[in-house]
SEKEKE-231131 format. One line per 3 residues: their letters; for each residue x, y, z negated of C-alpha. Coordinates in steps of 0.05 Angstrom, whole numbers, plus 5000, padded with zeros to 4 digits. Layout:
BEGIN
a> X/Y/Z ~ ...
//
This chain:
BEGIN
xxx> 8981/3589/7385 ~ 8990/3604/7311 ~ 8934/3655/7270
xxx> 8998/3703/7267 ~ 9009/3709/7341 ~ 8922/3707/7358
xxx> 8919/3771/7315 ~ 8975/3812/7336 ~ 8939/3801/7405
xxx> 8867/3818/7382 ~ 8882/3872/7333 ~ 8934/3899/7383
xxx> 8883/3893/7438 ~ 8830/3927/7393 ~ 8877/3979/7368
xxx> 8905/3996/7443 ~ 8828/4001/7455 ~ 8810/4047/7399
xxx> 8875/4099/7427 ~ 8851/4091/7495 ~ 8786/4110/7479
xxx> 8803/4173/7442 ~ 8853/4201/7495 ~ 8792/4198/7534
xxx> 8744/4231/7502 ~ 8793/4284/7468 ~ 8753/4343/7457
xxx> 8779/4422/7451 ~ 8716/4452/7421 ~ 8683/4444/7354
xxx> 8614/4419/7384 ~ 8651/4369/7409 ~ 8697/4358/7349
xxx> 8635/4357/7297 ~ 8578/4331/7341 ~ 8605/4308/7410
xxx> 8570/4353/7443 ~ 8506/4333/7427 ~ 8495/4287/7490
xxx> 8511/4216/7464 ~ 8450/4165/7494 ~ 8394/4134/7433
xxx> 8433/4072/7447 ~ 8501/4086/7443 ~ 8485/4132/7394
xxx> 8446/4066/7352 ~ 8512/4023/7365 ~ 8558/4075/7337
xxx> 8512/4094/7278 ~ 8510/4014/7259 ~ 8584/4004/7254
xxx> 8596/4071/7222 ~ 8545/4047/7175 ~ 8562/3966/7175
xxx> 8629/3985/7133 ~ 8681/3946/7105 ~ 8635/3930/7042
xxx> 8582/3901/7101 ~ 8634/3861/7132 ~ 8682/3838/7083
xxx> 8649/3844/7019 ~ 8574/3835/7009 ~ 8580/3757/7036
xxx> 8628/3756/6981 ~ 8575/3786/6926 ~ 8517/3743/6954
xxx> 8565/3674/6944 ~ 8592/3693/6885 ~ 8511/3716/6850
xxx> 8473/3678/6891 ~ 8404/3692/6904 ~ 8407/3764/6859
xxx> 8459/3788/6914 ~ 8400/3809/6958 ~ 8403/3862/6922
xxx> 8455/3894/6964 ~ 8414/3866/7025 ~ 8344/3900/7004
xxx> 8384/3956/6984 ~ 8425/3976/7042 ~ 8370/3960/7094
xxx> 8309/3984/7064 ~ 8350/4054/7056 ~ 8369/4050/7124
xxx> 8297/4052/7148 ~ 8280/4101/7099 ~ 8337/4154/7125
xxx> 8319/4141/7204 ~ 8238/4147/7199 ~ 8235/4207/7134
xxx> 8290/4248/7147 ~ 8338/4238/7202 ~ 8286/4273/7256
xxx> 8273/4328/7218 ~ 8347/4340/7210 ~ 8358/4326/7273
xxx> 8310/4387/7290 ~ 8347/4432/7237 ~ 8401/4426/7294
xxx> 8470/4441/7257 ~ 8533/4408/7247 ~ 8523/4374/7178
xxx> 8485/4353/7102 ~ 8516/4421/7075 ~ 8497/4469/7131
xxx> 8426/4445/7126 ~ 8430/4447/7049 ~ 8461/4521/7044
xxx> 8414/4554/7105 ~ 8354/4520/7066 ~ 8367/4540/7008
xxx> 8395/4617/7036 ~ 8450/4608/6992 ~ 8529/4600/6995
xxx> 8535/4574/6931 ~ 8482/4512/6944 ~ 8530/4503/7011
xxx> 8590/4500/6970 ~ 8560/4456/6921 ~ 8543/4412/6978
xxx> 8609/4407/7004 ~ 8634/4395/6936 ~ 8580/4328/6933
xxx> 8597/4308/7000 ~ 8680/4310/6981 ~ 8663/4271/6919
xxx> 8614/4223/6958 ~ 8658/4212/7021 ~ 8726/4193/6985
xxx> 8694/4146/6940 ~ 8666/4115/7000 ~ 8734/4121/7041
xxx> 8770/4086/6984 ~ 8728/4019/6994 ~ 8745/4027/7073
xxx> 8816/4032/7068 ~ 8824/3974/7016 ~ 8785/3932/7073
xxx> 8844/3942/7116 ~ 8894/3936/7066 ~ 8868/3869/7048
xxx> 8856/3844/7123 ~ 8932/3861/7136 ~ 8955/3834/7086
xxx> 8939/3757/7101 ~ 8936/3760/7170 ~ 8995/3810/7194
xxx> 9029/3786/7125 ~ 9052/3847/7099 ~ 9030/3881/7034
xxx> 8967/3912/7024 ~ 9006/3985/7017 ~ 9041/3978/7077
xxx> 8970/3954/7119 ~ 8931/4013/7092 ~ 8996/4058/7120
xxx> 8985/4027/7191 ~ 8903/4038/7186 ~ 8918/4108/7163
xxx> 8956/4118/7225 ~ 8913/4085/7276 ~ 8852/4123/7245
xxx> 8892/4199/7233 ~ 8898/4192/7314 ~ 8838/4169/7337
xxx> 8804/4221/7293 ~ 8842/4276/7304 ~ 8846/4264/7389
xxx> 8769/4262/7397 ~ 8733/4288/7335 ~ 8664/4261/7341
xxx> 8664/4250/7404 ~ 8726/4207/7404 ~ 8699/4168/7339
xxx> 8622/4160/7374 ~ 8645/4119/7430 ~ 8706/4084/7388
xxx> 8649/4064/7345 ~ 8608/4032/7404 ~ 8668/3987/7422
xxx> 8678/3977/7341 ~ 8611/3954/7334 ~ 8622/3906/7389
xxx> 8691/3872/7354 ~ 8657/3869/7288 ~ 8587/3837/7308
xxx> 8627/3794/7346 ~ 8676/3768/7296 ~ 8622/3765/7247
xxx> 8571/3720/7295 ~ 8620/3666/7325 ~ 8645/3631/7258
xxx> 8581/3639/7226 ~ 8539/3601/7282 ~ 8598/3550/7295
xxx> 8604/3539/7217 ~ 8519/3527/7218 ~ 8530/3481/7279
xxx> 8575/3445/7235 ~ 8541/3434/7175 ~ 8464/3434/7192
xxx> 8467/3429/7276 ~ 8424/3494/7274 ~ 8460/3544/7322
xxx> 8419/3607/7295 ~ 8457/3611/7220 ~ 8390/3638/7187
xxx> 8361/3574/7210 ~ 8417/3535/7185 ~ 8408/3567/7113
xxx> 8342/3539/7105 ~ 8366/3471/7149 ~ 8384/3396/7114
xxx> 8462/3386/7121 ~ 8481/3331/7174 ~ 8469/3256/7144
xxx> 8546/3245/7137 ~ 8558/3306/7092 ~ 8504/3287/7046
xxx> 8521/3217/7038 ~ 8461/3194/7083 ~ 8411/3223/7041
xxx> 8363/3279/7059 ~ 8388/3345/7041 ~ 8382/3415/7050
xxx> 8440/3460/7041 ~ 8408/3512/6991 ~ 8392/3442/6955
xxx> 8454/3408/6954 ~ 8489/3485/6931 ~ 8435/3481/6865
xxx> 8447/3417/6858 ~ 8531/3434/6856 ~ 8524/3492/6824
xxx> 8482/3460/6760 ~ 8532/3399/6765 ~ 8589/3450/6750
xxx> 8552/3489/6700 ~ 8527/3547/6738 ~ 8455/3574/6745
xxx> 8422/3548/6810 ~ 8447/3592/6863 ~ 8377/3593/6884
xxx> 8352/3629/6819 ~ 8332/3697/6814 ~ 8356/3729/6756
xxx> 8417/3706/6719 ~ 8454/3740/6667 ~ 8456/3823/6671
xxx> 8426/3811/6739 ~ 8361/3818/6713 ~ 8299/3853/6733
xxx> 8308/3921/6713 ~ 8380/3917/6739 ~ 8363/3890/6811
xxx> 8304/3940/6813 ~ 8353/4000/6792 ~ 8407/3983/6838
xxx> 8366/3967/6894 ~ 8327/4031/6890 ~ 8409/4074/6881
xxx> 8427/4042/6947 ~ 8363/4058/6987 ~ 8358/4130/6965
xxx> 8433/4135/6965 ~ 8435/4102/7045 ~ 8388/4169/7055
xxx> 8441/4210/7023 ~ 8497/4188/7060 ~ 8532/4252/7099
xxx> 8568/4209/7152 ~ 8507/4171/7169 ~ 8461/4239/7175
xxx> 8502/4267/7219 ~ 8497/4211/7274 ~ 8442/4238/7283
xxx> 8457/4305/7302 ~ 8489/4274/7367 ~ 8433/4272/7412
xxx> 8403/4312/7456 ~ 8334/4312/7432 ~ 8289/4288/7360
xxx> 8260/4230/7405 ~ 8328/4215/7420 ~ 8349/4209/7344
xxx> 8281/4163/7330 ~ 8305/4116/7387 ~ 8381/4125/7358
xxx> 8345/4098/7289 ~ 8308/4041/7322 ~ 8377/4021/7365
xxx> 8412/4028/7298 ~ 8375/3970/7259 ~ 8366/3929/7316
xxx> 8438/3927/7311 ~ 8451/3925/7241 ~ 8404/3873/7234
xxx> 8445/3818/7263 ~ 8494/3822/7213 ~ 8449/3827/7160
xxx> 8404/3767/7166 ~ 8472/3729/7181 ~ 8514/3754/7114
xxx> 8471/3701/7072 ~ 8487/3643/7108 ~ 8558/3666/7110
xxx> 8552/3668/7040 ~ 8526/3602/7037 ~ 8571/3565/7075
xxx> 8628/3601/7040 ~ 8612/3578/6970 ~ 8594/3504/7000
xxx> 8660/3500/7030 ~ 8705/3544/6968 ~ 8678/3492/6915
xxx> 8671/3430/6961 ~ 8751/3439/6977 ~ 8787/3458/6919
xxx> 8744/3432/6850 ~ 8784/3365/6824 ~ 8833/3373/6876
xxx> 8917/3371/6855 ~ 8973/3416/6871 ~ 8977/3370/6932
xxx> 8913/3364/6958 ~ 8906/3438/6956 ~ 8877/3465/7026
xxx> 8928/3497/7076 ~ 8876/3560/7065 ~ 8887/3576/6996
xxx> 8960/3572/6997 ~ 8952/3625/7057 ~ 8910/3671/7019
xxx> 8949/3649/6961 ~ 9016/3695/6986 ~ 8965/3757/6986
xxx> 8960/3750/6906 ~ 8884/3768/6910 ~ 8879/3694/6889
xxx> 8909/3653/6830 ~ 8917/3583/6793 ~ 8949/3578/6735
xxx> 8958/3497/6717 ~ 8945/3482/6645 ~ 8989/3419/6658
xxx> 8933/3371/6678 ~ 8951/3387/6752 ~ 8878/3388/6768
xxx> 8834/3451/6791 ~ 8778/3454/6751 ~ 8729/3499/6778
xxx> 8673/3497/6726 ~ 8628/3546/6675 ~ 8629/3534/6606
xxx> 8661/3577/6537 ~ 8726/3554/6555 ~ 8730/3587/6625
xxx> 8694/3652/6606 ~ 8737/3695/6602 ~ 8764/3675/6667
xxx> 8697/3686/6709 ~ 8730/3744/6742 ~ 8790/3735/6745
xxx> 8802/3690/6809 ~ 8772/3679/6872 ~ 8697/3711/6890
xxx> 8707/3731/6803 ~ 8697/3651/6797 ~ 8721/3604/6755
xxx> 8775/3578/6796 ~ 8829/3552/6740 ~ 8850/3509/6697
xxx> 8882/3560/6644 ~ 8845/3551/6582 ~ 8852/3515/6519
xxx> 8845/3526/6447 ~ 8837/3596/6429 ~ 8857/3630/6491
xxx> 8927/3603/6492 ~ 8945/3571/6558 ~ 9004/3530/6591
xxx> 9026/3574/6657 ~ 9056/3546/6716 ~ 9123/3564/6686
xxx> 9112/3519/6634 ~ 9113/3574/6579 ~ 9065/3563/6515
xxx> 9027/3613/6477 ~ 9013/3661/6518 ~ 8952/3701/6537
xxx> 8912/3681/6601 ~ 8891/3751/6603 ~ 8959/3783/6609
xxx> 8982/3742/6678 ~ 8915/3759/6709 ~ 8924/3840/6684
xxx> 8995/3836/6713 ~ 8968/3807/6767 ~ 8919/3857/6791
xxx> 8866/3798/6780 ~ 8833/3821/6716 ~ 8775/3842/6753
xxx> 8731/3809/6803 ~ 8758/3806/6876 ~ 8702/3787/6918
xxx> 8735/3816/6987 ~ 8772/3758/7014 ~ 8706/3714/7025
xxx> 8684/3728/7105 ~ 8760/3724/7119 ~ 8771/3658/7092
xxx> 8713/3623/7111 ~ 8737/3600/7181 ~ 8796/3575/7152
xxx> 8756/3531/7095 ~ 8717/3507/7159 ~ 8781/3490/7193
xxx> 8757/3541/7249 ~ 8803/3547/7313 ~ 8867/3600/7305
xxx> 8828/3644/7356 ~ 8774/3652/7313 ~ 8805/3670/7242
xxx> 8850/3719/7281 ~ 8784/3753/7315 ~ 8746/3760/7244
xxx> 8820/3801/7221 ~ 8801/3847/7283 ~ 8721/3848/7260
xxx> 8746/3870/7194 ~ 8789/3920/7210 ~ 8731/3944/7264
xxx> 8683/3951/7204 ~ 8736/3984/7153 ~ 8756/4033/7214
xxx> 8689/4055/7242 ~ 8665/4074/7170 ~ 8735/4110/7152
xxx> 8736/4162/7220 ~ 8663/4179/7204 ~ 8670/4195/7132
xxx> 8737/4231/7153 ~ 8703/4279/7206 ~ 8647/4297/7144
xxx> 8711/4307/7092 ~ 8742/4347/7147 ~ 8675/4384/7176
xxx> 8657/4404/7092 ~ 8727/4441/7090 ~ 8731/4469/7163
xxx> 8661/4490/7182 ~ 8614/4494/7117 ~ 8677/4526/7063
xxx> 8722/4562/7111 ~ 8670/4580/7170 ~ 8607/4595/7128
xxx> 8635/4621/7080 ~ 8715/4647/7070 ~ 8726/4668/7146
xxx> 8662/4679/7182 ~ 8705/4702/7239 ~ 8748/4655/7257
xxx> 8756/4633/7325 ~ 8740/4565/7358 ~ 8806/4549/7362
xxx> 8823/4557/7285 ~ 8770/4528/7258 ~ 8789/4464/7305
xxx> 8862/4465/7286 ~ 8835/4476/7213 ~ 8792/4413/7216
xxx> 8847/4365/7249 ~ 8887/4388/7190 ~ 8841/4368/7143
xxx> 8834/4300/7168 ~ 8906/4298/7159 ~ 8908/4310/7088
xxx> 8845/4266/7081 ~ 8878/4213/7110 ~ 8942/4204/7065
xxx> 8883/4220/7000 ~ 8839/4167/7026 ~ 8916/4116/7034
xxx> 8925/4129/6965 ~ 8861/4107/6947 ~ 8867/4045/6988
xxx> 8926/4032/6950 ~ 8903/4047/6882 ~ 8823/4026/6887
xxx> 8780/4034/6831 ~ 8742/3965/6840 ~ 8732/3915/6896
xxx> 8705/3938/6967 ~ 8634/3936/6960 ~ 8632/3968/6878
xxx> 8672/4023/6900 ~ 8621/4033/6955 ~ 8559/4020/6915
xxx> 8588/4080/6871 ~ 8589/4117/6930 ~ 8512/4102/6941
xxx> 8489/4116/6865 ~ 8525/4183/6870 ~ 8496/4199/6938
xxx> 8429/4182/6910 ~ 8441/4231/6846 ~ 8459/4290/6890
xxx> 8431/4302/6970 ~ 8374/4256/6973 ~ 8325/4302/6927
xxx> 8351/4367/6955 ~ 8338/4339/7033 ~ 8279/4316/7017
xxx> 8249/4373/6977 ~ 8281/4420/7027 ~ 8245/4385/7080
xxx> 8177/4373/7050 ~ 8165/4434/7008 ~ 8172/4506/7020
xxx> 8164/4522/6937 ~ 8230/4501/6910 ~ 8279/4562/6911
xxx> 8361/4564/6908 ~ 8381/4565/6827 ~ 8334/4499/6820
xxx> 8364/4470/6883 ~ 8438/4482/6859 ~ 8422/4465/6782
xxx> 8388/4395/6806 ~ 8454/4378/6849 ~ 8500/4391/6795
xxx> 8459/4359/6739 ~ 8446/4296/6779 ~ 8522/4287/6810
xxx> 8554/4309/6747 ~ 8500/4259/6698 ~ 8521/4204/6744
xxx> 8603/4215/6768 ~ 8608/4222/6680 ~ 8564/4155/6673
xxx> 8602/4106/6728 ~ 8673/4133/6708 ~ 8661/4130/6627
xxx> 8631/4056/6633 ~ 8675/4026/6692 ~ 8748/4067/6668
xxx> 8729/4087/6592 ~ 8707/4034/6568 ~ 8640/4071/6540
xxx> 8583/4024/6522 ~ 8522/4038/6576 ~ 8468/4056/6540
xxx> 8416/4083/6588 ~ 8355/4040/6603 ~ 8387/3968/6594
xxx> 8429/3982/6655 ~ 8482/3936/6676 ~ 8492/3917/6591
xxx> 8547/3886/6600 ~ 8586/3948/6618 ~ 8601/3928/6703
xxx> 8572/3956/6758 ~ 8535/4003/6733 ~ 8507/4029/6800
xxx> 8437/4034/6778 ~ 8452/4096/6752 ~ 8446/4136/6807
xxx> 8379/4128/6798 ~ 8375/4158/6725 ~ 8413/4216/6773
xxx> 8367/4226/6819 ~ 8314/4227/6775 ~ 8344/4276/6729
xxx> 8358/4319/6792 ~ 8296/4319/6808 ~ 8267/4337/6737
xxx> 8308/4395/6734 ~ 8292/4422/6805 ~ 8216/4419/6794
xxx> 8232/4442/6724 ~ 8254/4503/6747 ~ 8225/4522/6812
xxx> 8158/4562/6776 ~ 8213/4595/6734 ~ 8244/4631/6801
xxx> 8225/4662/6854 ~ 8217/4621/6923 ~ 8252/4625/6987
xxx> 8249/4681/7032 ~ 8194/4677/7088 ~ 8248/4666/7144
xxx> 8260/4606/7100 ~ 8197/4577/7096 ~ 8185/4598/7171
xxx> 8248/4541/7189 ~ 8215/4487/7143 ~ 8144/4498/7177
xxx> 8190/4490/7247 ~ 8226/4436/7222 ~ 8164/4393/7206
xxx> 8129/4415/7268 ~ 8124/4361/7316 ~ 8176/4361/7376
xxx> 8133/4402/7439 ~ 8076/4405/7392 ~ 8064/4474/7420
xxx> 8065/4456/7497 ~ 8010/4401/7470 ~ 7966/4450/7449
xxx> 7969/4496/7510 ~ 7953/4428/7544 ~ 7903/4414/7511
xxx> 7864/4477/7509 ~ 7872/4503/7579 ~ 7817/4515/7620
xx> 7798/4456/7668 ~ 7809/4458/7739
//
């Protein structure tokens, strides 16, 4: 059968699965709506935490960074998973024991203030449709290849399946969605990765086959690794080593910067918290934590071997090749226009580094050099045959003047010449990933409105039924925002994330913290910390990335891209001005500092020490 008719079966399939799921768990209360109830097992709980946490940028686009950087893409590795285990072992018990619906309700109850809930919501808004955007440009670009429609009309169709499922079940509905999701995705991810390491190496564990010597035949008889033949490529063409550390504004200070914004920002992350508050018991959300990178951990120690693979077989198949003996899997992906050759009349893709290319670098596939535009002075021969024109301009019109790094995972089985079955299944993985990630940030976009601004504080009265009806509307409106973002991204999947992260970092990850571990700090340094470390680091990303400002904090990101290490600089500066200020004001109210010393109080800590110091019999 062809790839078109395998994934109208497996994303039909999936998609029939996702309804089903959520006209069975519909719910008609908000506990159910906001927290399912509170009953969801440590494991499915774990399952549905790691693919409302493995997102589109896990699935579709970090493989994509890490082929495209190399060894400096770890970053996004260290980054995500080291502030993974930093959210489930500091803070997600201890919010867990705070027992409410969401980030905000913990933030404006700590705090005893409205205002510090409504500046919450307004961080969690700002944090969750930046994040949204990167989900809903997965789908866009999944449906776009492999259901061959246009990226606008994919996202419609994802904003449709996701509106429902959302809307039916609330939390509940997206928990156990999410369990099946996870399934799909890991799947999809797994099969090409260990058949494409069978293929090259013979390993059948894909970390393995990273580190593994390529089969005799591919390496012309000799002994060779992988990673070595890719250096040895790699400096053939021009490039660093794709083994070295550093290269170019990937430096230290950058990786350090950005790998600390995504840890502390992971701990920030609203629709990842409040996983957590869908168990029955604190143990339960520990064991929910341990489930959860278990599980995320299969993709994660896999996504660098995809990587691998990908840029082995990307460069292997189309550098020196002709217009004819271009691979059947470009001219697919080819149709999406997420990838472009130009022909400077020699016929020949020339897929190399060097000053004539470098303007080029991220332009084209993975934001490499795949072209052969340039000559003299940046004047070019198109395909049209016109002279004198202005590389730049096509790729502008094009929507390729940035670096498009999101088609990688999806391709890869068709650069390995992978079955039909099996490029159709990674379309349904992706779309599991892009999915899972959008319902969960929708339910926290729809929760913020519905429960922490209407609820707690416009219309303390109002009935279970309005506030439910309230938050399916929400998600309705959130939905056709978070389309148009899908449709009009700001940057590729995983840099529209990573801003996400940075800002996440900047805002809840010092209040949870020092709401959690000290009883000192009061509301007015709280609320001025929040808004000086969102607003320092929203004005920093969107000056640099849309303004064209020239960074100038701390050597980060110098070139002027990516600048995600700010959130850092955020944090910190949100943290200056909280401790700043906290001996200036009075601090919370007893009743206040009574919840924090319950909150950090050991689950049955007082039935231990009636144990303990009963009489003996």
């Amino acid at each position: 059968m062809s790839i078109g008719l395998w994934t109208v079966i497996f994303v039909g399939g999936s998609f029939a699965l996702y309804l089903t799921i959520a006209w069975w768990a519909r719910v008609r209360d908000t506990k159910g709506f906001y927290v399912a109830g509170q009953g969801v097992p440590a494991a499915a709980n774990g399952m549905a935490t790691a693919a409302d946490w493995m997102s589109a940028a896990s699935f579709i686009s970090m493989a994509g960074l890490i082929s495209t950087m190399g060894y400096a893409g770890g970053v996004y590795l260290m980054g995500w998973t080291g502030g993974y285990v930093l959210l489930a072992l500091m803070l997600a018990p201890y919010l867990r024991k705070f027992g409410h619906f969401t980030v905000p309700d913990f933030v404006g109850d700590r705090y005893d203030s409205n205002v510090a809930r409504l500046v919450a919501v307004i961080c969690a808004l700002f944090v969750s449709f930046t994040y949204v955007a990167g989900q809903m440009r997965g789908v866009g670009v999944v449906f776009s290849r492999f259901i061959e429609v246009d990226v606008t009309t994919g996202v419609v169709i994802g904003m449709a399946i996701v509106f429902v499922y959302a809307t039916l079940g609330g939390m509940k509905g997206i928990t156990w969605t999410q369990v099946a999701q996870y399934w799909v995705l890991i799947t999809a991810f797994l099969i090409p990765a260990i058949a494409i390491s069978i293929m090259l190496t013979g390993a059948a564990v894909p970390s393995v086959g990273l580190g593994a010597n390529l089969r005799p035949e591919l390496a012309d008889g000799q002994v060779v690794s992988l990673l070595g033949k890719l250096d040895q490529i790699q400096t053939d063409l021009g490039f660093s080593r794709y083994t070295e550390a550093f290269t170019g504004s990937w430096d230290k200070v950058n990786v350090f910067f950005v790998a600390l914004a995504l840890m502390l920002g992971t701990a920030g992350l609203p629709h990842v918290i409040v996983r957590f508050y869908t168990v029955k018991t604190v143990k339960a959300a520990r064991w929910s934590g341990f489930w959860a990178l278990l599980f995320i951990a299969l993709l994660y120690v896999t996504a660098p071997a995809t990587a691998a693979f990908a840029r082995y077989f990307m460069i292997e198949s189309l550098n020196g090749k002709t217009a004819e003996q271009l691979p059947s899997w470009f001219h697919n992906w080819e149709k999406t226009g997420l990838i472009l050759w130009v022909d400077n009349g020699d016929g020949v893709v020339r897929y190399s580094a060097g000053a004539d290319n470098e303007i080029f670098r991220s332009g084209t596939l993975s934001g490499t050099e795949l072209s052969s535009l340039m000559v003299a002075n940046q004047q070019w021969i198109d395909s049209g045959g016109a002279e004198g024109a202005d590389a730049r301009l096509v790729l502008r019109e094009k929507k390729l003047s940035g670096p498009d790094m999101d088609i990688i995972v999806l391709a890869t089985p068709e650069m390995a010449q992978l079955s039909n079955w099996i490029i159709a299944f990674v379309a349904a993985g992706g779309l599991a990933a892009a999915l899972s990630t959008a319902s969960g940030l929708l339910l926290v976009i729809s929760s913020s409105v519905a429960h922490d601004l209407y609820y707690r504080v416009l219309n303390p009265k109002a009935t279970e039924q309005q506030r439910l009806l309230l938050g399916r509307a929400v998600i309705g409106v959130a939905v056709v925002i978070a389309g148009i973002f899908g449709i009009y991204p700001p940057g590729f999947v995983s840099q529209v994330v990573a801003f996400a992260f940075g800002l996440a970092a900047a805002s809840f990850f010092p209040a949870i913290v020092l709401g959690i571990f000290t009883k000192r700090v009061g509301t007015v340094p709280a609320i001025c910390g929040m808004l000086a470390g969102i607003g320092f680091t929203s004005w920093y990303i969107i000056a640099c990335v849309f303004f064209g400002m020239a960074p100038w904090n701390f050597g980060i990101f110098p070139a002027g891209i990516n600048p995600q290490g700010i959130g850092v600089i955020g944090m910190a500066l949100n943290l200056a001005v909280t401790l700043g200020l906290t001996p200036l004001f009075p601090p919370p109210s007893a009743k206040v500092q009574e919840m924090v010393d319950s909150v950090r109080e050991p689950e049955d800590a007082g039935a231990a020490v009636e144990i303990e110091t009963a009489p003996e019999h």
